[in-house]
C-alpha positions as CSV (number, residue, x, y, z in Angstrom):
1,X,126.2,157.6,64.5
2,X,122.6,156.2,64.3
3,X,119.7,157.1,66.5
4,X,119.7,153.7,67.7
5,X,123.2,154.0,69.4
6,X,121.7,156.6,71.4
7,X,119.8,155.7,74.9
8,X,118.0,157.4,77.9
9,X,118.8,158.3,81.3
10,X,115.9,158.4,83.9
11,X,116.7,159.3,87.6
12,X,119.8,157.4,88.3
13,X,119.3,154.6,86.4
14,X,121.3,154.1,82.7
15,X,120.0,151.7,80.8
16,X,122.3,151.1,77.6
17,X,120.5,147.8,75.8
18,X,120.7,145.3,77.8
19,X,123.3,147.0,80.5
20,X,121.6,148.4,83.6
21,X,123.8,150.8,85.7
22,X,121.8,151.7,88.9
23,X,123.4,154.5,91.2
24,X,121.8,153.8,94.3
25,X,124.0,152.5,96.8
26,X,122.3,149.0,97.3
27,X,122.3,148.2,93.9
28,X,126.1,149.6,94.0
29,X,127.2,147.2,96.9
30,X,125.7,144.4,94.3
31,X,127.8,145.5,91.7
32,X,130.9,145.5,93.9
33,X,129.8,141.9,95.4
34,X,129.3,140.5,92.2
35,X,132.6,142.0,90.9
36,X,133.9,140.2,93.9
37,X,132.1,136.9,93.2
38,X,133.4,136.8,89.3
39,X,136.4,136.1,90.3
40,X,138.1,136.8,86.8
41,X,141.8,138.3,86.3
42,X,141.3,142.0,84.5
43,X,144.7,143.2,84.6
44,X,145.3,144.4,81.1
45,X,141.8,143.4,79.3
46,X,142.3,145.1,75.9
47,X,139.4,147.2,74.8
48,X,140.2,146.3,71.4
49,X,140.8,142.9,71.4
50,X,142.1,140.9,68.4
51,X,139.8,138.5,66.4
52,X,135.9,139.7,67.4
53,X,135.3,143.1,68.5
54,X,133.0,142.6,71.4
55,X,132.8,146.1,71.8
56,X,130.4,148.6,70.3
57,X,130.0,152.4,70.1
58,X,127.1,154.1,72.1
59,X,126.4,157.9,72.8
60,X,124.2,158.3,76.1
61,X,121.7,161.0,76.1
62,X,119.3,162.5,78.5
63,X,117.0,165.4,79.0
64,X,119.7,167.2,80.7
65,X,121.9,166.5,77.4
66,X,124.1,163.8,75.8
67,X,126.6,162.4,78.7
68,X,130.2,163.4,78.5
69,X,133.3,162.5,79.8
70,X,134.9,165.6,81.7
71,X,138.1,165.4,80.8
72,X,139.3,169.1,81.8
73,X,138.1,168.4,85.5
74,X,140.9,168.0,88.2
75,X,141.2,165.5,90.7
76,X,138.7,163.7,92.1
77,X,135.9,164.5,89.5
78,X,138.8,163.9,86.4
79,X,136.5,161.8,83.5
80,X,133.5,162.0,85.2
81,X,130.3,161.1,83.3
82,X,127.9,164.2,83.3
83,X,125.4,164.3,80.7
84,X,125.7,168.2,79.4
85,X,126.6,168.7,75.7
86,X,124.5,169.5,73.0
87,X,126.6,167.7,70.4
88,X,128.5,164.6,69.5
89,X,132.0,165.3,69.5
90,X,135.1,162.7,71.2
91,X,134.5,163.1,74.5
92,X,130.9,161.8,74.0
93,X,132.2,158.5,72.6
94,X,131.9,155.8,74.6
95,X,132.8,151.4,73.7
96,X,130.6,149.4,75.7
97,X,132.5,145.7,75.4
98,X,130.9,142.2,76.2
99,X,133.0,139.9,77.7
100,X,131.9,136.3,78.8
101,X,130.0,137.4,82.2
102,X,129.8,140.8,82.2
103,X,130.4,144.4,80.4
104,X,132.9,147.4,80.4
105,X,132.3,150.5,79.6
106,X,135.4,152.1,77.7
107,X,136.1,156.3,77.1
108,X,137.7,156.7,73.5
109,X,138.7,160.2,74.1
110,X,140.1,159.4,77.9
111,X,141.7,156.1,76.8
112,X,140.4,155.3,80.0
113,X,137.5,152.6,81.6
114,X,134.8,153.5,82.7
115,X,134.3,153.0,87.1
116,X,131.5,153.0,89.9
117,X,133.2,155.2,92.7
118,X,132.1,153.2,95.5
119,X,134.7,155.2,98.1
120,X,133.2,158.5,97.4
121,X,130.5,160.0,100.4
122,X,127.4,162.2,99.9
123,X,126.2,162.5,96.8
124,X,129.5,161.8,95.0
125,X,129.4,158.2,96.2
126,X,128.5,155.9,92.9
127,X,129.9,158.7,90.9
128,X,131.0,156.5,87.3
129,X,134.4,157.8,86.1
130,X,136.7,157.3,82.9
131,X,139.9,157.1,85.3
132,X,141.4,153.2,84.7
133,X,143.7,152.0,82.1
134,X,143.0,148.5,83.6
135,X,139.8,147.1,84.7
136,X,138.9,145.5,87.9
137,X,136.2,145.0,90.4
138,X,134.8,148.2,90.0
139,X,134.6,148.6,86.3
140,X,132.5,145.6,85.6
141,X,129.0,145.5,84.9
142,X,126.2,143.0,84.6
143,X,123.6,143.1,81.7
144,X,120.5,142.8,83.4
């Protein structure tokens, strides 16, 4: 894993190359109106699709630690990114895959993409998640 494949996290805004993942719930609403406006058929998109791997490894890290996905949570907080460990193991693994307009995030330990919770209230809401084996509206993002 270079040092390169490793990125910051500042407030609540992820920045991942050119992917921008903003948890404020304006710039959620976008995501989920722009998910809307794509209007492209996810159902199935393979993570590791034959021909050209559009999809790349990254490890997130922060001052609080690198990002993990909790896998040994229960319900509603199941796969939930949370930047705690001091080491890069599976759970820290993350594929971050281009497709023609916009980006998934995949979990390699979870098997699992990567979603905005957009349902969730308080400070939950905007919570991002490793909990679909398909992705949809809310498991797209946009480079910025």
């Amino acid at each position: 894993m270079s040092l390169k494949n490793i990125v910051r996290v500042c407030g609540t805004a992820l920045t991942v190359g050119a992917l921008s993942l903003t948890g404020t719930t304006p710039a959620l609403a976008h995501v989920h109106k722009r998910a809307d406006s794509l209007k492209v058929a996810l159902d199935g998109v393979d993570p590791y699709p034959g021909g050209d791997d559009p999809c790349q490894e990254w490890v997130l890290a922060s001052s609080g630690g690198i990002v993990s996905v909790e896998l040994e949570y229960a319900g509603y907080k199941q796969g939930m990114l949370r930047a705690r460990s001091s080491s890069i193991g599976p759970w820290e693994k993350l594929r971050i895959c281009r497709h023609e307009n916009f980006q998934t995030i995949f979990s390699v330990a979870a098997q699992r993409y990567v979603s905005v919770e957009l349902d969730y209230d308080g400070a939950d809401k905007g919570m991002l998640r490793a909990r679909t084996d398909k992705a949809g509206a809310w498991e797209i993002f946009q480079p910025r």
